[in-house]
N, CA, C and O atoms as a GROMACS GRO file, in nm:
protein
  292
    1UNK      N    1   7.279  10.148   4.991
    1UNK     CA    2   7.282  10.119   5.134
    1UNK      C    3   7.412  10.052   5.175
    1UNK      O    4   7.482  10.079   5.272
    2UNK      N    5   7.431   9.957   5.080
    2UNK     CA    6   7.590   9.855   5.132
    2UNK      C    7   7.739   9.966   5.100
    2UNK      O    8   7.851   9.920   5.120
    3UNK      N    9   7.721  10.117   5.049
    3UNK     CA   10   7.801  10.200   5.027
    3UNK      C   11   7.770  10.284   5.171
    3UNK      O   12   7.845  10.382   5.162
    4UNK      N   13   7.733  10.289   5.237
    4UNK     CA   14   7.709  10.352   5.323
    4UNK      C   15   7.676  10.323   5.464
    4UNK      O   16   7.628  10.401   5.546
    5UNK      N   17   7.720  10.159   5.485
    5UNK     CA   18   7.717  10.117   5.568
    5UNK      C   19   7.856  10.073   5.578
    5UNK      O   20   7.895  10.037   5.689
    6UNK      N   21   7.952  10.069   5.460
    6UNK     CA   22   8.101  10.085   5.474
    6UNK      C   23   8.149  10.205   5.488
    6UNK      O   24   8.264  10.220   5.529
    7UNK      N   25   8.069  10.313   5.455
    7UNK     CA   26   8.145  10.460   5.511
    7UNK      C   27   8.103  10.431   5.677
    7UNK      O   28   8.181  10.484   5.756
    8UNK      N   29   8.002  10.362   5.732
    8UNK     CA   30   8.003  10.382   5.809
    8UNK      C   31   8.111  10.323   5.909
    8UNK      O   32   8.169  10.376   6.004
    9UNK      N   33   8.115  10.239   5.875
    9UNK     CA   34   8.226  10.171   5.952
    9UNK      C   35   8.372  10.204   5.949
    9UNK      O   36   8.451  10.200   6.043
   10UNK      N   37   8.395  10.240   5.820
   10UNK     CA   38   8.521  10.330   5.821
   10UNK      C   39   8.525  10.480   5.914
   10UNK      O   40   8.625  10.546   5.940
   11UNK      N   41   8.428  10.500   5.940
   11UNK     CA   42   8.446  10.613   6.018
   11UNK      C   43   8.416  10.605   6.138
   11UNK      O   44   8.415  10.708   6.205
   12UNK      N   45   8.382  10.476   6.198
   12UNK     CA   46   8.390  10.403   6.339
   12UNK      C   47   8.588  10.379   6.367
   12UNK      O   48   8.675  10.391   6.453
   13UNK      N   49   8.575  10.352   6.270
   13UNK     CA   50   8.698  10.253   6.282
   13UNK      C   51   8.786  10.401   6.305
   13UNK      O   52   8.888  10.378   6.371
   14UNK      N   53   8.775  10.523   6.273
   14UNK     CA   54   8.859  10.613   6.203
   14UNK      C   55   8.833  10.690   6.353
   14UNK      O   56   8.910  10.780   6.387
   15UNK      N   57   8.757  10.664   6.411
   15UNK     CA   58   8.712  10.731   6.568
   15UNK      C   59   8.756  10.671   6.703
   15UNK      O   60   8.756  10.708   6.820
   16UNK      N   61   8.795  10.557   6.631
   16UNK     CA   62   8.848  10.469   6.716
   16UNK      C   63   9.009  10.446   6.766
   16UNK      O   64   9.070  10.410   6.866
   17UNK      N   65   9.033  10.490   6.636
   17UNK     CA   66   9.172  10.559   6.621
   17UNK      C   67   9.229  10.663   6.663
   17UNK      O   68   9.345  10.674   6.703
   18UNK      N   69   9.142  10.750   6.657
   18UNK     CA   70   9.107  10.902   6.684
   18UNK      C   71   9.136  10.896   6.863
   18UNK      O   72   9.242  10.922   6.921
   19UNK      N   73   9.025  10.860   6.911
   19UNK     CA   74   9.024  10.848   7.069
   19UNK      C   75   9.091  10.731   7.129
   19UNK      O   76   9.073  10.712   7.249
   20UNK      N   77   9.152  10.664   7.074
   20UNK     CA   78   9.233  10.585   7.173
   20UNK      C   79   9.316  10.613   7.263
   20UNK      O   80   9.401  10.700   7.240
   21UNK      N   81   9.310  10.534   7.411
   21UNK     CA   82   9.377  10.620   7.488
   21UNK      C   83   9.524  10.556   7.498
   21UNK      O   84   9.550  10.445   7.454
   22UNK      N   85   9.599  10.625   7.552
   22UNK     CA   86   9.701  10.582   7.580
   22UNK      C   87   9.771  10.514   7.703
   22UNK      O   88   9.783  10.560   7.816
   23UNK      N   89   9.800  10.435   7.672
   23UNK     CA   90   9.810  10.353   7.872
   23UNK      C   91   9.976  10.311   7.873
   23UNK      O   92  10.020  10.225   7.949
   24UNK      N   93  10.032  10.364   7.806
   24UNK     CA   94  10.253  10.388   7.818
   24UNK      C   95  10.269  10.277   7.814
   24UNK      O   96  10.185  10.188   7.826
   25UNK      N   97  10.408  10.269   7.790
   25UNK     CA   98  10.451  10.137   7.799
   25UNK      C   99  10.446  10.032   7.893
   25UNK      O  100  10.429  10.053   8.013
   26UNK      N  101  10.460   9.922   7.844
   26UNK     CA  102  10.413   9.752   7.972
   26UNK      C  103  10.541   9.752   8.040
   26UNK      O  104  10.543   9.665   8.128
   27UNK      N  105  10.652   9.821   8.031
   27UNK     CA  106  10.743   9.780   8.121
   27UNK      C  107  10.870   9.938   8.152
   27UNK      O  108  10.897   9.996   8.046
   28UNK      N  109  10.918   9.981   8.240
   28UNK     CA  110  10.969  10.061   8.218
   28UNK      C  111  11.116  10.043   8.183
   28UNK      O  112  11.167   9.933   8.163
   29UNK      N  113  11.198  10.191   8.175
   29UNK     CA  114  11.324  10.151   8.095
   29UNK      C  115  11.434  10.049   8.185
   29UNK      O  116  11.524   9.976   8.145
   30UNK      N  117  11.386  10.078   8.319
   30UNK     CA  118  11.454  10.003   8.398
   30UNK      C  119  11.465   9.812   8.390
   30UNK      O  120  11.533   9.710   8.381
   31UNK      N  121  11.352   9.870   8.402
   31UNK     CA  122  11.283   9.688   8.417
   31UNK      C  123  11.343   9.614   8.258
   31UNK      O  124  11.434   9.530   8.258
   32UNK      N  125  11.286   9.654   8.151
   32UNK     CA  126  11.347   9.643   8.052
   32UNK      C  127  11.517   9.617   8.040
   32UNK      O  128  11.561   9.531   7.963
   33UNK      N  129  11.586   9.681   8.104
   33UNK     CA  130  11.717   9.674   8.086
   33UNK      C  131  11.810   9.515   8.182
   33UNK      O  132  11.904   9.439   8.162
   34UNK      N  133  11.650   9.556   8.344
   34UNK     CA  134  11.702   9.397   8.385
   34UNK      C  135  11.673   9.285   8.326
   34UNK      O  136  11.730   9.176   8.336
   35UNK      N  137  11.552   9.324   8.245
   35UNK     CA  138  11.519   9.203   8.150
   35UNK      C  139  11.628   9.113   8.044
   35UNK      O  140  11.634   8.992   8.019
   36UNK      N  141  11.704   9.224   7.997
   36UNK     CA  142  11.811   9.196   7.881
   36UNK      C  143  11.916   9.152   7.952
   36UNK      O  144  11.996   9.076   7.898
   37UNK      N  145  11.937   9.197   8.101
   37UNK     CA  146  12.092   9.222   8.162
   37UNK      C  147  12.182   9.093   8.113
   37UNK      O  148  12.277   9.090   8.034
   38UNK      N  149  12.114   8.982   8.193
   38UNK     CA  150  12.157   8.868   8.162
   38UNK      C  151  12.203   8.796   8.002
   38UNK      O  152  12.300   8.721   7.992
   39UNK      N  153  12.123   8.831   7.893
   39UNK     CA  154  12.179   8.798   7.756
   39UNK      C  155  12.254   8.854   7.728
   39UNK      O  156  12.338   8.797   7.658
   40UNK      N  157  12.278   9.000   7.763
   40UNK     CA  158  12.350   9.075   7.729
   40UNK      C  159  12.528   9.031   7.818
   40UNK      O  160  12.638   9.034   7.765
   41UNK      N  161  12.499   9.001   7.939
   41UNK     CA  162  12.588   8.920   8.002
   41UNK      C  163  12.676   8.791   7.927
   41UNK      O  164  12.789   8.802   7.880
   42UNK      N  165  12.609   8.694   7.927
   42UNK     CA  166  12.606   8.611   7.856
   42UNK      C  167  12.739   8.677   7.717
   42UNK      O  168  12.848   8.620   7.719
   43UNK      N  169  12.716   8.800   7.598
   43UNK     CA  170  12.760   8.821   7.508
   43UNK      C  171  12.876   8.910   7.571
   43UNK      O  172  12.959   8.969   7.501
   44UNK      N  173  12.873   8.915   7.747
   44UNK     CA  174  13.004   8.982   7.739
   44UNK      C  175  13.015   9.115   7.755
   44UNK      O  176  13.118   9.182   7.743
   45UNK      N  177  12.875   9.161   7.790
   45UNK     CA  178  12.843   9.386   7.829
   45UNK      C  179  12.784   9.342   7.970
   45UNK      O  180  12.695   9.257   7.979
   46UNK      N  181  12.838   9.404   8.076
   46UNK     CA  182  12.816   9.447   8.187
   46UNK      C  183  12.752   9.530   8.232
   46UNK      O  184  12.818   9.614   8.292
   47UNK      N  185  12.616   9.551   8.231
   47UNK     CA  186  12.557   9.650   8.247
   47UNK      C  187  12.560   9.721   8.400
   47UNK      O  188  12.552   9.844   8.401
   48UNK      N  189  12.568   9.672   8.488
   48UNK     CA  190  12.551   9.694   8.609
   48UNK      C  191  12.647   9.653   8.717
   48UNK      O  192  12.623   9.642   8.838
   49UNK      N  193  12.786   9.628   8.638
   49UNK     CA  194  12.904   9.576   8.683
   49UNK      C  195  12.918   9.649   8.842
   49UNK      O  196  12.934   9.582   8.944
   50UNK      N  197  12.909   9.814   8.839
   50UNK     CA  198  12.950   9.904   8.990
   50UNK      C  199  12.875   9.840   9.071
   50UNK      O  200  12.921   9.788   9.173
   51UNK      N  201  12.728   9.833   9.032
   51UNK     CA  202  12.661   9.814   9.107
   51UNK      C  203  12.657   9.682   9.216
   51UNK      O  204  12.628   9.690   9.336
   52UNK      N  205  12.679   9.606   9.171
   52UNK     CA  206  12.736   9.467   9.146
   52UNK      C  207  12.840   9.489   9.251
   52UNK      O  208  12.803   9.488   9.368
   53UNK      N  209  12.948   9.506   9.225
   53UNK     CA  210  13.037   9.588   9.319
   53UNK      C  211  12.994   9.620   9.472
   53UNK      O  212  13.029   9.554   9.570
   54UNK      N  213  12.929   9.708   9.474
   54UNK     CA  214  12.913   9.748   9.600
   54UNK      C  215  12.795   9.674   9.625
   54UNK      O  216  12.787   9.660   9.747
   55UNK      N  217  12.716   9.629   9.576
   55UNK     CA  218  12.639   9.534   9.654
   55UNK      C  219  12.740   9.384   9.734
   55UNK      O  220  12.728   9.332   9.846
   56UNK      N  221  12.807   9.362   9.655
   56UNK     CA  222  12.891   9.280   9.705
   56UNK      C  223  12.970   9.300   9.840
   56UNK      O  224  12.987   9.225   9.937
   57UNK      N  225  13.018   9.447   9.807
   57UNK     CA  226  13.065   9.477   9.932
   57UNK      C  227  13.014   9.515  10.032
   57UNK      O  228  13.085   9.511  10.132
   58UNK      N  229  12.863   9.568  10.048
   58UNK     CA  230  12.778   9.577  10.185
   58UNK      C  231  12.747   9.399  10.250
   58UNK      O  232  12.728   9.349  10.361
   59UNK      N  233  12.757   9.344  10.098
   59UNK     CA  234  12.723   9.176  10.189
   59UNK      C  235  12.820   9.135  10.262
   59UNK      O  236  12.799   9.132  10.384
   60UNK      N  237  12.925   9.100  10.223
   60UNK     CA  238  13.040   9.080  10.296
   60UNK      C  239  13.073   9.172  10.451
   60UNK      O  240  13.131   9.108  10.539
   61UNK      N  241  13.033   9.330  10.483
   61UNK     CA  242  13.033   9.386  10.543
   61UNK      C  243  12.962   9.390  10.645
   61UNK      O  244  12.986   9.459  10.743
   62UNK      N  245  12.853   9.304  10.628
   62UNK     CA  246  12.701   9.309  10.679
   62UNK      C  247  12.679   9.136  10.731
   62UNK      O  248  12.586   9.095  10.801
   63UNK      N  249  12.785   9.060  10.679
   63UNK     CA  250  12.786   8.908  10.682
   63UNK      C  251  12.742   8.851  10.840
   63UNK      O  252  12.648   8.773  10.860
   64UNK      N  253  12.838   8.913  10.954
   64UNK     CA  254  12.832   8.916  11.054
   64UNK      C  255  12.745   8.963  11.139
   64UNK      O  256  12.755   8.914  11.251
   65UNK      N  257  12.660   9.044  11.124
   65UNK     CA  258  12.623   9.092  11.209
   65UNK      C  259  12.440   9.049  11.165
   65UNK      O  260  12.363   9.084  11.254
   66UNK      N  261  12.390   8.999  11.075
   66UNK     CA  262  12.279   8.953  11.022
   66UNK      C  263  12.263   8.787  11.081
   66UNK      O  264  12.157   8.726  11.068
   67UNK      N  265  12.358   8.742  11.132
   67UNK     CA  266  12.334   8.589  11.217
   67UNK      C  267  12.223   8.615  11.272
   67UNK      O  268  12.200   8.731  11.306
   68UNK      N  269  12.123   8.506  11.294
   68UNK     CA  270  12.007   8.467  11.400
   68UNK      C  271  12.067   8.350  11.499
   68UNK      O  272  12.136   8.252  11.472
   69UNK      N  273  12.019   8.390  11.607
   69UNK     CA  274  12.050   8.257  11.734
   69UNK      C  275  11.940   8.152  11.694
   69UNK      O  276  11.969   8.033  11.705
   70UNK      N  277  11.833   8.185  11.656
   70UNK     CA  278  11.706   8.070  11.650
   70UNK      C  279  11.763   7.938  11.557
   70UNK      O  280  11.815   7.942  11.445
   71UNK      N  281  11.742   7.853  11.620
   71UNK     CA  282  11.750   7.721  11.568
   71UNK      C  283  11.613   7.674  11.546
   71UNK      O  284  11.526   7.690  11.632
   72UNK      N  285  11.592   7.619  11.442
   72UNK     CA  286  11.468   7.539  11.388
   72UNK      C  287  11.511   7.443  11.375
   72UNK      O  288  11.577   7.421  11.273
   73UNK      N  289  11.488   7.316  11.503
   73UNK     CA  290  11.494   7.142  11.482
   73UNK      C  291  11.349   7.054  11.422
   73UNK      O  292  11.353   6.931  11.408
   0.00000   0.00000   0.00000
């Protein structure tokens, strides 16, 4: 009986394996890469240097014209 209540379970276990589903990765390649950007910074690789770039330059471009009149006293 105790031989055959370990086949049994080995072949739970072996079904379990079998049908597991798949639910992809927890983060995508993107996200992942902003994750690192910064250490990787830090050592001196630029990952996103262009980008960087022209974000810079719509701010500066855009500086002026994004003012609010509202004052909060």
């Amino acid at each position: 009986m105790k031989a055959h209540k370990l086949g049994q379970k080995r072949h739970k276990k072996a079904l379990k394996r079998k049908n597991k589903k798949y639910t992809g990765p927890k983060y995508s390649h993107l996200e992942q890469m902003v994750m690192l950007e910064p250490l990787l910074a830090r050592a001196g690789i630029e990952l996103f240097a262009e980008q960087k770039k022209e974000f810079r330059l719509q701010e500066t471009t855009n500086a002026g014209k994004n003012e609010s009149k509202t004052s909060f006293v």
